[in-house]
Backbone as CSV, one residue per row, in Angstrom:
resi,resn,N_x,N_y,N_z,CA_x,CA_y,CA_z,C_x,C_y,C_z
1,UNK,90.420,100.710,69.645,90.273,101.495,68.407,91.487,101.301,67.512
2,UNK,91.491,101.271,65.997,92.671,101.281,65.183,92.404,102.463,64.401
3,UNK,93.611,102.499,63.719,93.873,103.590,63.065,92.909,103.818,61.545
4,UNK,92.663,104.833,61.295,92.108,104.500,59.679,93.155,103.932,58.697
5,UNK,92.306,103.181,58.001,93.554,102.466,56.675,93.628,103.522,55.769
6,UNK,95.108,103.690,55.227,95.185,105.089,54.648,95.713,104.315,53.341
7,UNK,95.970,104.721,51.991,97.083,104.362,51.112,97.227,105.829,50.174
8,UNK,98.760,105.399,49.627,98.484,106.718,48.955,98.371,106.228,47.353
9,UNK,97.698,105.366,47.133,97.300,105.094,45.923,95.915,105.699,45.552
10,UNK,95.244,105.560,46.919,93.497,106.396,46.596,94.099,107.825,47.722
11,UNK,94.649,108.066,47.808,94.610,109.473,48.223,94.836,110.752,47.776
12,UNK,93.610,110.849,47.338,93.655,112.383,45.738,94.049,113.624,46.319
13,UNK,94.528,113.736,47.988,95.485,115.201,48.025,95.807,114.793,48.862
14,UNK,97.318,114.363,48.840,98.047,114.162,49.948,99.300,115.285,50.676
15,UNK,99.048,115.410,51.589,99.753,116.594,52.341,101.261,116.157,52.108
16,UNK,101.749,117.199,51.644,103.117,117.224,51.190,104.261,118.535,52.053
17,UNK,105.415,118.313,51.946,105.825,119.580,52.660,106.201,120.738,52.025
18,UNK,106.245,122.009,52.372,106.170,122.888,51.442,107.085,123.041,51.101
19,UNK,108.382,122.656,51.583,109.973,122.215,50.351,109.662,121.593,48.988
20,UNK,108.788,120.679,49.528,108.653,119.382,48.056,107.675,120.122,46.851
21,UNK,106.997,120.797,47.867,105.753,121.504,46.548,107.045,122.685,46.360
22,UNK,107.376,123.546,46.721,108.840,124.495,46.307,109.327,124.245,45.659
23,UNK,110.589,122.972,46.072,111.138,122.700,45.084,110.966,121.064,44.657
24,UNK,110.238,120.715,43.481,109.620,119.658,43.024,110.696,119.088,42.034
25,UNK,110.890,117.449,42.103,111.603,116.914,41.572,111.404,116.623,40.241
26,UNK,112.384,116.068,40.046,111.517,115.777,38.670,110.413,114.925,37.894
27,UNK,109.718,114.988,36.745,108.930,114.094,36.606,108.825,112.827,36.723
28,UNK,107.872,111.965,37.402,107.879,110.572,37.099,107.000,110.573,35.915
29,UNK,107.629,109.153,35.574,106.893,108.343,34.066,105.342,108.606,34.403
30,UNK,104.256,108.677,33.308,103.162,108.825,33.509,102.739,107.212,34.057
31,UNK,101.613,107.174,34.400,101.430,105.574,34.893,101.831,105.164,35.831
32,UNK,102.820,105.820,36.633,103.563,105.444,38.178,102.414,106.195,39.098
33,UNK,101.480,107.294,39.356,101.001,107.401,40.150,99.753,107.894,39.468
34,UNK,98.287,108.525,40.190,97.442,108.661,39.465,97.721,110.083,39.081
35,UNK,96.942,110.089,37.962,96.901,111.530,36.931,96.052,112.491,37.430
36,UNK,95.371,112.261,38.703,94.461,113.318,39.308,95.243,113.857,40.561
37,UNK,96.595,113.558,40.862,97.375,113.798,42.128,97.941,115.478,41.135
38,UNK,97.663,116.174,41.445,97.898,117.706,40.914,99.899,117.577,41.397
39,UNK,99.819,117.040,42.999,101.595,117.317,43.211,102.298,116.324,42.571
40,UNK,101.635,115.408,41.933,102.436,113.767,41.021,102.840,114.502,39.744
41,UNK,102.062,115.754,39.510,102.680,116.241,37.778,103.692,117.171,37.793
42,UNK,105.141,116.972,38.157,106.006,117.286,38.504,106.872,118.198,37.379
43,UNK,107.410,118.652,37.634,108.454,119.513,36.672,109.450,118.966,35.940
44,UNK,109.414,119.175,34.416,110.519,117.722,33.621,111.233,119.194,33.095
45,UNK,112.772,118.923,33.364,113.253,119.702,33.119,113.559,119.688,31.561
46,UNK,114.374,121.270,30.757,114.219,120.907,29.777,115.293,120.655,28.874
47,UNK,114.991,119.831,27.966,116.025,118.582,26.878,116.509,119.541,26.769
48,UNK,117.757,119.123,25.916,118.802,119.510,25.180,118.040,119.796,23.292
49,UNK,117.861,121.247,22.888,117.241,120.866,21.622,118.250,120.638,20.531
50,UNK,119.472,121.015,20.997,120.515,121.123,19.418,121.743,121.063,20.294
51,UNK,122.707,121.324,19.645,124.447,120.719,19.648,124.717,122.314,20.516
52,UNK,123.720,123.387,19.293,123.893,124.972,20.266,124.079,124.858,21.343
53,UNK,122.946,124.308,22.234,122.718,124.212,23.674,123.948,124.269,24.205
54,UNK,124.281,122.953,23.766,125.868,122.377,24.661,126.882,123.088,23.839
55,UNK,127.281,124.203,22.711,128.110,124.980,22.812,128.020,126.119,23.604
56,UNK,126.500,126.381,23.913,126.763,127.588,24.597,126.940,127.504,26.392
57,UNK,126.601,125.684,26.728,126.951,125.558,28.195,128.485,125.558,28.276
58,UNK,129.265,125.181,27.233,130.684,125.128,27.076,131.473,126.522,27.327
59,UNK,130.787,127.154,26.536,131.278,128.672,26.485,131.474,129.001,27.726
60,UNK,130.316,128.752,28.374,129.851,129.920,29.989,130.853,128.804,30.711
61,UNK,131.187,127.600,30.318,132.073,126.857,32.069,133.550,127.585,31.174
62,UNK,134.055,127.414,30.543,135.091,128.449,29.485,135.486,129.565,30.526
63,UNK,134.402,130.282,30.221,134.538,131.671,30.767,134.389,131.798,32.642
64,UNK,134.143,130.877,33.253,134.242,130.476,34.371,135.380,129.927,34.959
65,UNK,136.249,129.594,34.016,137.562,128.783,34.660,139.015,129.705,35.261
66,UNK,139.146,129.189,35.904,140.010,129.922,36.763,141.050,130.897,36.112
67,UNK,141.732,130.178,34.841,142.551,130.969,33.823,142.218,131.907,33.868
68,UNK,140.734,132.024,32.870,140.068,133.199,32.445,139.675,134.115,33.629
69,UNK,139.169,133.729,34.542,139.246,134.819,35.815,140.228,135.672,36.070
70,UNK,141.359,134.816,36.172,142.847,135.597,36.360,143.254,136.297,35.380
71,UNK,143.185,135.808,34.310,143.354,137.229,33.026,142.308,138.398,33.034
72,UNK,141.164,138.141,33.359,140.353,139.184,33.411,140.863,139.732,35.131
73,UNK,141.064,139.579,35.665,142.125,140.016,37.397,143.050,140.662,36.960
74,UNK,144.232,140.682,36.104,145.509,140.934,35.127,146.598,139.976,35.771
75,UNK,145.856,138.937,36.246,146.934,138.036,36.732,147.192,137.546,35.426
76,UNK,148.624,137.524,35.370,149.572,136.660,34.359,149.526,135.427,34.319
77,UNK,149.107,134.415,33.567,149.018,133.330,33.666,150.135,132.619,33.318
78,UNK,150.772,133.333,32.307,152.068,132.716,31.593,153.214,132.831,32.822
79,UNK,153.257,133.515,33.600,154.456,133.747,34.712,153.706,132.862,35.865
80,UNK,152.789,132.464,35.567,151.516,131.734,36.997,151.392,132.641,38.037
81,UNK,150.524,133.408,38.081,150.177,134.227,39.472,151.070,135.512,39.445
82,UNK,151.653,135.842,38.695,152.536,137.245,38.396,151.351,138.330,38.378
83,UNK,151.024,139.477,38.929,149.694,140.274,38.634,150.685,141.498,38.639
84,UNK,150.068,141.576,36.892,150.470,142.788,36.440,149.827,144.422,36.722
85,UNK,149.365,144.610,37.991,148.676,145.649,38.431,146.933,145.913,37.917
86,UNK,146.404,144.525,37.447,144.976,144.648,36.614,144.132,144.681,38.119
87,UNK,144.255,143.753,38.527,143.452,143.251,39.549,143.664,143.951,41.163
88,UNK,142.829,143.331,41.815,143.026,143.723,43.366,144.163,142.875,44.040
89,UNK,145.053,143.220,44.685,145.846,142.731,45.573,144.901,142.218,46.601
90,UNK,145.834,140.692,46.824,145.588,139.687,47.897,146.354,140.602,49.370
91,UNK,147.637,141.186,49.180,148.117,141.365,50.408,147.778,143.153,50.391
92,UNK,148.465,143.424,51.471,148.849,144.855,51.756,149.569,145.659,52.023
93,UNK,149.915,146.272,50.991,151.714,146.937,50.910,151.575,148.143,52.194
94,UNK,152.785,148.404,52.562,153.023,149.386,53.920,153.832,150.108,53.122
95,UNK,154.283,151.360,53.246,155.195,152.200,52.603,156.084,152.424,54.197
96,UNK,157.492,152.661,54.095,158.437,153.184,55.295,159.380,154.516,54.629
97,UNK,159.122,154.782,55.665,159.428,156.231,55.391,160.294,156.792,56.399
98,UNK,161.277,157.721,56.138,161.850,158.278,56.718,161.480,159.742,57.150
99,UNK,161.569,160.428,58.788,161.094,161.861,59.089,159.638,161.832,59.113
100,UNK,159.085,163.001,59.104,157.965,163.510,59.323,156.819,163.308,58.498
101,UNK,156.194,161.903,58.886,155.345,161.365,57.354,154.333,162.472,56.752
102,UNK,153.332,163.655,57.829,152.992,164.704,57.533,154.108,165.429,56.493
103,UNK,155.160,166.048,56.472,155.839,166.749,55.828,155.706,166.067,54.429
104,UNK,156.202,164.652,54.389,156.199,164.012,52.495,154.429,164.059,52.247
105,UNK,153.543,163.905,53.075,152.003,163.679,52.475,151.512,165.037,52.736
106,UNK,152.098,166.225,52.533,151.134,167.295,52.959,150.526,167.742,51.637
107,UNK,151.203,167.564,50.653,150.660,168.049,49.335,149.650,166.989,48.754
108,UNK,149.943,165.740,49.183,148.588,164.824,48.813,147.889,164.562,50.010
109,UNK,146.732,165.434,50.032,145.700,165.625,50.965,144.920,164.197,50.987
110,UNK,144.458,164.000,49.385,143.717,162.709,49.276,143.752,162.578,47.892
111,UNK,143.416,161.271,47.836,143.936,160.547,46.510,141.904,160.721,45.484
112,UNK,142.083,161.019,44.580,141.532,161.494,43.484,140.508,160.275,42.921
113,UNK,139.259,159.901,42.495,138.715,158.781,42.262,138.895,158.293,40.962
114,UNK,139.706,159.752,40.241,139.928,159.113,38.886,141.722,158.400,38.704
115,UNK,142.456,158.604,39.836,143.770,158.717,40.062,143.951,156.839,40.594
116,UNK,143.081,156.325,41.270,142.616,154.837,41.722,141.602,154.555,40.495
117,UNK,141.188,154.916,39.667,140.878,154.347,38.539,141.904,153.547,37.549
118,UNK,143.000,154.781,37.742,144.080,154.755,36.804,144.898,153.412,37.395
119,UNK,145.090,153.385,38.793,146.100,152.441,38.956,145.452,151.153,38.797
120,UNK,143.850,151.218,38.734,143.155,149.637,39.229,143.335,149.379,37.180
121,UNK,143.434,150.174,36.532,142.747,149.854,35.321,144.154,149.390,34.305
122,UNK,145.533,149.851,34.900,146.446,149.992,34.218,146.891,148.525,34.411
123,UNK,147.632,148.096,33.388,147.883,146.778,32.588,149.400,146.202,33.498
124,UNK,150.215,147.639,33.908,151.931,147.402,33.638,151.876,148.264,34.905
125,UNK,153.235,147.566,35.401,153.481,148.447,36.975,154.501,149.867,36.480
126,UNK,154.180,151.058,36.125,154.982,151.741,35.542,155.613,152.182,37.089
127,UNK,156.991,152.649,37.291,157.754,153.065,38.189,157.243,154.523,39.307
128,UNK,156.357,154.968,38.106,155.577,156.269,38.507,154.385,155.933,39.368
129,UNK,153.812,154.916,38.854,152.502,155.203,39.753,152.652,153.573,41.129
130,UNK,151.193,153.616,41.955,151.635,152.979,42.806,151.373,151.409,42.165
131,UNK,151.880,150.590,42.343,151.792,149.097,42.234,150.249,148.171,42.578
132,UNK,149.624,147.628,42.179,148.939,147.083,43.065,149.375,145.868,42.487
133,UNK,149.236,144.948,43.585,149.765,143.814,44.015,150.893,143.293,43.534
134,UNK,151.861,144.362,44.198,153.585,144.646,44.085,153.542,145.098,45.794
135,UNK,154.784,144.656,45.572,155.708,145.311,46.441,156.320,146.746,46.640
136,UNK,155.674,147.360,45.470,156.217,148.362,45.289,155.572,149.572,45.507
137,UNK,155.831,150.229,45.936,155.089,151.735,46.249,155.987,152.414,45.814
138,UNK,156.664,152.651,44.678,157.969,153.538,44.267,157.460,155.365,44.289
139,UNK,156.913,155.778,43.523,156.932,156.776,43.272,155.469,157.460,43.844
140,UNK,155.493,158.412,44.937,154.137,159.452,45.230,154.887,160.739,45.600
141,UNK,154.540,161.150,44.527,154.832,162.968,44.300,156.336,163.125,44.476
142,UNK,157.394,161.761,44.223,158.704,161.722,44.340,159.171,161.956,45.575
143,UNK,158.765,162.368,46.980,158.675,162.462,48.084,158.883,161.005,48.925
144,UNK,158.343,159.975,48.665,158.440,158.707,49.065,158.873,157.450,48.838
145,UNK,159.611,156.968,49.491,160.286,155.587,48.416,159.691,154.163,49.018
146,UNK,159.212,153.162,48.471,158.750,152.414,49.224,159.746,151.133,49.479
């Protein structure tokens, strides 16, 4: 016995995998396969209509670049990597303390959601409040020195 002769030139539905019907490449030229193959009429992605287009793909890789991340972070770009308290700290400051750490934290029970607003939102490491991504933990309720 042999096999049936198959081609896929006369084969008007050919089993495909469901990746390829998912995600379908792009169009071939008309005339490369027949026009009755429903999975041959493929997805042509779409042109470029104006110069707009490509200012506004410019814009969005712009606003994607690492600079601009870090200024929107409050990392300083002009000092390279200086973070002026905008952003989240990479590390994690420890405070040391001297005596009975209960005794300096008894009056701050817990820290306030508008009080970690203030420090995530503020521009400048003022001496008063806590640092983020400093070294510094200077001032909590004047009780603590970091």
């Amino acid at each position: 016995k042999s096999l049936p002769n198959s081609s896929t030139t006369y084969d008007t539905n050919p089993t495909l995998s469901p990746s390829f019907q998912l995600y379908q490449p792009n169009k071939v030229k008309s005339g490369q396969y027949q026009t009755t193959n429903t999975y041959n009429r493929l997805i042509e992605p779409d042109k470029w209509q104006s110069s707009s287009d490509l200012t506004n793909m410019t814009s969005l890789l712009k606003l994607l670049t690492t600079k601009n991340i870090k200024q929107k972070l409050g990392k300083d770009t002009q000092s390279m990597g200086n973070n002026n308290g905008g952003g989240v700290s990479q590390t994690i400051n420890t405070i040391t303390t001297t005596g009975n750490i209960s005794e300096g934290l008894k009056e701050e029970t817990s820290i306030q959601a508008e009080t970690l607003k203030k420090f995530f939102d503020s521009k400048q490491n003022n001496k008063s409040e806590i640092g983020i991504g400093d070294s510094t933990f200077t001032k909590m309720d004047g009780k603590l020195t970091g």
